[in-house]
N, C-alpha and C positions, 0 to 999 in steps of 0.2 A: 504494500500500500504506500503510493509516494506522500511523504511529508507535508506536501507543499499543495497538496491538495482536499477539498470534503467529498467526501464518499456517500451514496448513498445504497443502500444493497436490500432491498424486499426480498424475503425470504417466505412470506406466504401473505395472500393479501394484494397481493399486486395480477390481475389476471382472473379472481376469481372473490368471491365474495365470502367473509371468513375465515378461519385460521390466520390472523394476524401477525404477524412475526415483521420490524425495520428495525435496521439497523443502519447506524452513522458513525463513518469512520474519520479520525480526524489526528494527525499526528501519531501514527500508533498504535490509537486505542479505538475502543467502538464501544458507541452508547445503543441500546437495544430499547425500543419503544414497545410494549404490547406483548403478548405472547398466549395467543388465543387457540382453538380448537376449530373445525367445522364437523357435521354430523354425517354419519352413513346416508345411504340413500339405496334405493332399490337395483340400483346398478353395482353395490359393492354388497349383498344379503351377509348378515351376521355381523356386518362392522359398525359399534355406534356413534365412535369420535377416535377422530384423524386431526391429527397435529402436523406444524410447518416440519421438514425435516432440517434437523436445528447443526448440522452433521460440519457446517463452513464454521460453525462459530463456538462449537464444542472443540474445535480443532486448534482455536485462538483465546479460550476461556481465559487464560494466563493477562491479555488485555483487553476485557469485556467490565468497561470501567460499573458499568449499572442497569438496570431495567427499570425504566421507567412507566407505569400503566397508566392512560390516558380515561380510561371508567371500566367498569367493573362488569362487563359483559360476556358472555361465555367466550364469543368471537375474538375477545382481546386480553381473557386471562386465565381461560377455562385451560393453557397446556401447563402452566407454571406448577401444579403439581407432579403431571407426567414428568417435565423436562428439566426443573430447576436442579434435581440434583446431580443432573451433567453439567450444569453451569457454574453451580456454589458462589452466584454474583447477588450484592443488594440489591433489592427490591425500594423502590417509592412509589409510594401510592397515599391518595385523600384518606380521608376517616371513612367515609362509606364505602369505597374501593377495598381499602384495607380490612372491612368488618368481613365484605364477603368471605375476599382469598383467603382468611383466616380461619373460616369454618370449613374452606375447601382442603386447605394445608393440613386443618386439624384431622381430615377422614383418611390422609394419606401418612397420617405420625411427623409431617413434616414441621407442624408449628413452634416447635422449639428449635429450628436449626433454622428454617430461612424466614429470618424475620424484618418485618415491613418495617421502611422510614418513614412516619409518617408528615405530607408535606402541606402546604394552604395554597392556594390559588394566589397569585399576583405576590409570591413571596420568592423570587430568586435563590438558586443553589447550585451547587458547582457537582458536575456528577465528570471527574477527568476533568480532560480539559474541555469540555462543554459546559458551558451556563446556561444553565434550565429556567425556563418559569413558565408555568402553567397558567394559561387563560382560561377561563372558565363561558364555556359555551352552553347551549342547552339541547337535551336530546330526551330519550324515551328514557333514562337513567338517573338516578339524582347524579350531579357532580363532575358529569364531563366534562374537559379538559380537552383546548388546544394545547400544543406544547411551540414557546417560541427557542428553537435553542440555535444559542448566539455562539460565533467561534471570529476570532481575528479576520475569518476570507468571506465575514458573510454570516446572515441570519437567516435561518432557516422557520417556515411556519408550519408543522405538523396537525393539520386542523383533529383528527381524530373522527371521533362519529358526531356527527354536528346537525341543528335545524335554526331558524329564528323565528321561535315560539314566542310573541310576546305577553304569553299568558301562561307560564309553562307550569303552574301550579306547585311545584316543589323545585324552589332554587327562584334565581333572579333573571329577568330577561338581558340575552346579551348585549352589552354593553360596547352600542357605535361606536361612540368615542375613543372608546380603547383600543378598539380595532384599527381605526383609522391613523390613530396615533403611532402605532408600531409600520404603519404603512406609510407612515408620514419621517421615521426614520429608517426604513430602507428596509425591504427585504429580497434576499437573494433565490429563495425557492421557498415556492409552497406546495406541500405534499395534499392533495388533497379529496377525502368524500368525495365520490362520482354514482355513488350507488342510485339516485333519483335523477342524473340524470336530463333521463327521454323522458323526464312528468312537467308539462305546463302549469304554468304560477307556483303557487306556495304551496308547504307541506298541508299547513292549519295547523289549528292552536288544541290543546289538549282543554281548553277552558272553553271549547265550543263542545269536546265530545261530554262534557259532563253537561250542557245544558239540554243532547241531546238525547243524552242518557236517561235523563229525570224526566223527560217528555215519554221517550218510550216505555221504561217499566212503569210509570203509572199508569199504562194501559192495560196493564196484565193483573188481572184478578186471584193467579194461584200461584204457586212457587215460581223464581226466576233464579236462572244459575247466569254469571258471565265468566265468559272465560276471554283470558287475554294473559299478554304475556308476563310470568312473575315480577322481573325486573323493572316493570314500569310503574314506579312507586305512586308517579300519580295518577295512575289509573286504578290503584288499589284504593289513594284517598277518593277518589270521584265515587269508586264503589262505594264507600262509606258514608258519603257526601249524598249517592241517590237513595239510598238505605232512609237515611233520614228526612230526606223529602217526600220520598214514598210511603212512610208508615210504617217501614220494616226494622229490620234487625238485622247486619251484615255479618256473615261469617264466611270463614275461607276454609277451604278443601284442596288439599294439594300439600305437600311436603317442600316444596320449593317457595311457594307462598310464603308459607310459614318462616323460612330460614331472613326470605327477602324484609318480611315484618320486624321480626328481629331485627337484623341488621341495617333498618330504618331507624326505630323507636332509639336503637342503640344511636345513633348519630343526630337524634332532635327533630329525629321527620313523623311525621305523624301523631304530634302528641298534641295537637287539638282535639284528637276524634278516640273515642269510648274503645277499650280491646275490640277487637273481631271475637266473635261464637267460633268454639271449637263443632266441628263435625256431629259429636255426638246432643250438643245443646240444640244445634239450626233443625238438628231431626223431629226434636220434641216439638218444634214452635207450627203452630198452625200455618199452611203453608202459603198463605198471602200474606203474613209475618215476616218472612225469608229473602233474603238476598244474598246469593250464594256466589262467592270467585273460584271459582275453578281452574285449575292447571288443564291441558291438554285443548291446547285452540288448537297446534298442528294434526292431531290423532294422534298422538302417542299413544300408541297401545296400553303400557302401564299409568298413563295420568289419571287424573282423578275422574274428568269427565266420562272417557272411556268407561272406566268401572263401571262409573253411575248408569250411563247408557245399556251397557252389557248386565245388567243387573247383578253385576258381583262385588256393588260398595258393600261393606256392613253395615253403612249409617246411613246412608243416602242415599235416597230411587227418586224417581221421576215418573210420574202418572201424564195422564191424556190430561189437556187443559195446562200443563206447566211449560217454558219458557226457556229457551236458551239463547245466549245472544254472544255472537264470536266474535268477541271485539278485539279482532288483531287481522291482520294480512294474513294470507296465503302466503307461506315460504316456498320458493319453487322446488319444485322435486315434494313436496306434500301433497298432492291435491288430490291424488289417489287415496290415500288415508285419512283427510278430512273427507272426503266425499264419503266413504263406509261410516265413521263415527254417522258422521249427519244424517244419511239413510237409518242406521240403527234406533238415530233419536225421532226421525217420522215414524218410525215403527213401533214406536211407544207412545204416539200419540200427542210429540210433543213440540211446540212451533220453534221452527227455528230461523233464528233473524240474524244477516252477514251483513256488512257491509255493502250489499248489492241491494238491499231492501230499505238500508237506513243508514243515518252515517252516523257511525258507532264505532271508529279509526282513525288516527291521523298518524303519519308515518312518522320516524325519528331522524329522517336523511332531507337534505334541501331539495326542493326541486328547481329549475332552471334559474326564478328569479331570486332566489335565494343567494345561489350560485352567483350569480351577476352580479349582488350584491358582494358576497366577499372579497370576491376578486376585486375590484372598485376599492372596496376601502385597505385591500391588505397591498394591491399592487408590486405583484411579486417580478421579481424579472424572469423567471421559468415558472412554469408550473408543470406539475407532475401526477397526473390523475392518479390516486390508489383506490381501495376497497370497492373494487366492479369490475368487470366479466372486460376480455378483450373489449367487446364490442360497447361498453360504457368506455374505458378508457381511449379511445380512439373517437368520442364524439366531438364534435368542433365545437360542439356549444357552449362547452365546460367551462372555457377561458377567451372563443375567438367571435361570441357573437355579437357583430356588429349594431344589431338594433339595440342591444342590451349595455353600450358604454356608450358615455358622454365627447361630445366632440374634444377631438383634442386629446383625448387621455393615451397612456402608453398599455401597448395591449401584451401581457406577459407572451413569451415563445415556449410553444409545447418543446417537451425534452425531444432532441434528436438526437446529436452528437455532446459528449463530454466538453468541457467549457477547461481553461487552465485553470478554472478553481472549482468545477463542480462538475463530479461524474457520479452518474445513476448507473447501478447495475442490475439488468430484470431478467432471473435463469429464465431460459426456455419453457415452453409451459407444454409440458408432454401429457399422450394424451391420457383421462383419469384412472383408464384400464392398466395402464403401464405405472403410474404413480400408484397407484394404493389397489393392491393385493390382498389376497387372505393374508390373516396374522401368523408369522412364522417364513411367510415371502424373503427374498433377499429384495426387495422395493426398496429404496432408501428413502421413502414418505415413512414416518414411523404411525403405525397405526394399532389403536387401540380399543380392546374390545372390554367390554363389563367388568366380563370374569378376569382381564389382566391388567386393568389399568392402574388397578390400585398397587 
């Protein structure tokens, strides 16, 4: 690695959506950003999560100055138990970042060896010879984090998973000003969210699905379950929030729920609003009483929904007349398996409402104008599309559309060629048959199954 220049190296995440793994090489050493997981799919049967293969940078562990996590998402922290103890590098993360990976660490016996720094937003730190400081941006997560890290040849902007929710219900709306300001003293590359892409105008505000939410279960006269994704804290308060407009009583069903609760209340979120009902209290209560969150929006066969539907919860069924409401997106490569859960819940008689019927979602990724807007106030001199398939990174809209900047403004150049102070490096993206094999494969994707992850 030459001296005299900054390195950039995606290791998973760049090409495909998921398993996150960057690293920044700079003098030496390498600052590692993220280090997430993606899930099986019916193209790989009996595999449930597949990790970046970490195999360049376990080979250089000697100067892998730190791992920095940008929010607390499976996609961006779910391998640090598989993989951290090939690394043996510090960890920084926020207080809620840190609550999770600490119940993760704790199921793998890791919690007392690889233990978190924990760091504050707009509080600079020297990680090597990189200077760190986390912007605080807002997404489907409490706490996400751009990361700006500064080096001698140049500032780099690592947006992370980012939206501009101006109503984002848990945390504060991102703050222009700030943005514009760090663009307004120079930056040299910004790495950034491309996942939304191909979606016109804006994501929407998490503070319109809650008023959408309270219009629709007031509709419903008998039990209502919503399922939507655990992580999205404020979509847990909104559950709480229609619970008590509607006359009910909120309670949650699911084991991930549960951990995400914790590891809210543990960090100051949520403690306006009365515990959740465990499983066995929401069963007692008469069932236009109930407002139920449920894990399993995708189908997971083992979530809570699932059960519920297949009639083998022990505390919770679902009769004709009751209500489910799938407040989350279609993951692609799920839709097969949301589509059996949902026939199973017609087959019980019981109404099911998606986002196609009512809007009951808003994404956590920008969509174009949003886009438009970062770029404008961060004003990078490259820009570097990550977290999206080939064909999101290769969109022109991301950084080059013209209707979308003001006359006169300088329009960043997509990465081509290496600069004398800044080179990306993106491995070849081979195809998933050849990367991730059954477990025991010589694949050099490290893949992990249930029964050996731990």
């Amino acid at each position: 690695m030459s001296g005299d220049a900054l390195h950039f190296l995606p290791l998973g995440g760049a090409g495909e959506i998921g398993m996150n793994l960057n690293l920044f090489g700079y003098r030496g050493r390498w600052l590692m950003v993220d280090l997430g997981v993606t899930f099986g799919d019916p193209t790989i049967p009996g595999i449930d999560v597949i990790t970046p293969d970490p195999e360049f940078i376990v080979e250089r562990k000697d100067r892998l100055a730190g791992l920095v996590l940008t929010h607390a998402h499976e996609d961006h922290i779910g391998a640090v138990p598989h993989l951290w103890p090939r690394l043996k590098c510090p960890i920084y993360a926020t207080g809620f970042t840190a609550s999770v990976l600490r119940r993760k660490l704790a199921e793998a016996d890791l919690e007392d060896e690889a233990r978190i720094t924990p760091i504050e937003a707009g509080a600079p730190f020297d990680v090597g010879p990189f200077n760190v400081e986390l912007v605080r941006l807002t997404h489907s997560i409490p706490e996400p984090n751009a990361l700006l890290i500064r080096t001698p040849l140049g500032a780099v902007f690592h947006t992370g998973d980012w939206k501009l929710d101006p109503e984002p219900l848990i945390g504060a709306p991102v703050d222009e000003a700030a943005l514009r300001g760090i663009g307004d003293a120079g930056v040299l590359a910004l790495i950034g969210d491309s996942t939304n892409v191909f979606e016109d105008g804006r994501s929407g505000s998490e503070s319109d699905v809650r008023k959408s939410l309270i219009d629709l279960v007031g509709r419903f006269e008998r039990r209502v379950a919503i399922a939507a994704f655990a992580s999205n804290v404020a979509r847990l308060e909104t559950i709480a929030a229609v619970a008590k407009a509607t006359g009910r009583h909120a309670a949650l069903c699911g084991r991930s729920l549960w951990r995400m609760n914790d590891a809210a209340r543990e960090n100051g979120y949520l403690r306006d609003w009365p515990r959740f009902l465990g499983e066995e209290d929401a069963a007692k209560l008469p069932r236009h009483k109930v407002l139920i969150a449920c894990t399993g929006s995708q189908g997971e066969p083992r979530a809570a929904l699932a059960r519920i539907a297949a009639g083998s919860h022990p505390k919770i069924g679902f009769d004709e007349g009751d209500a489910v409401v799938f407040s989350s997106r279609k993951i692609p490569g799920n839709e097969r398996a949301i589509a059996r859960l949902q026939d199973m819940l017609v087959h019980r008689g019981v109404e099911v409402v998606t986002e196609s019927e009512h809007f009951v979602h808003v994404s956590g990724h920008p969509a174009r104008d949003e886009l438009v807007d970062m770029y404008q106030w961060i004003r990078p001199q490259i820009a570097v599309p990550v977290h999206g398939e080939r064909r999101h990174l290769h969109e022109p809209a991301i950084c080059t559309n013209p209707a979308g900047w003001p006359a006169g403004a300088r329009h960043p150049r997509r990465l081509s060629q290496p600069t004398a102070r800044w080179s990306a490096w993106r491995p070849a993206r081979r195809p998933l048959s050849k990367r991730c094999t059954a477990a025991g494969s010589r694949s050099k994707a490290r893949i992990c199954s249930r029964s050996t992850a731990r």
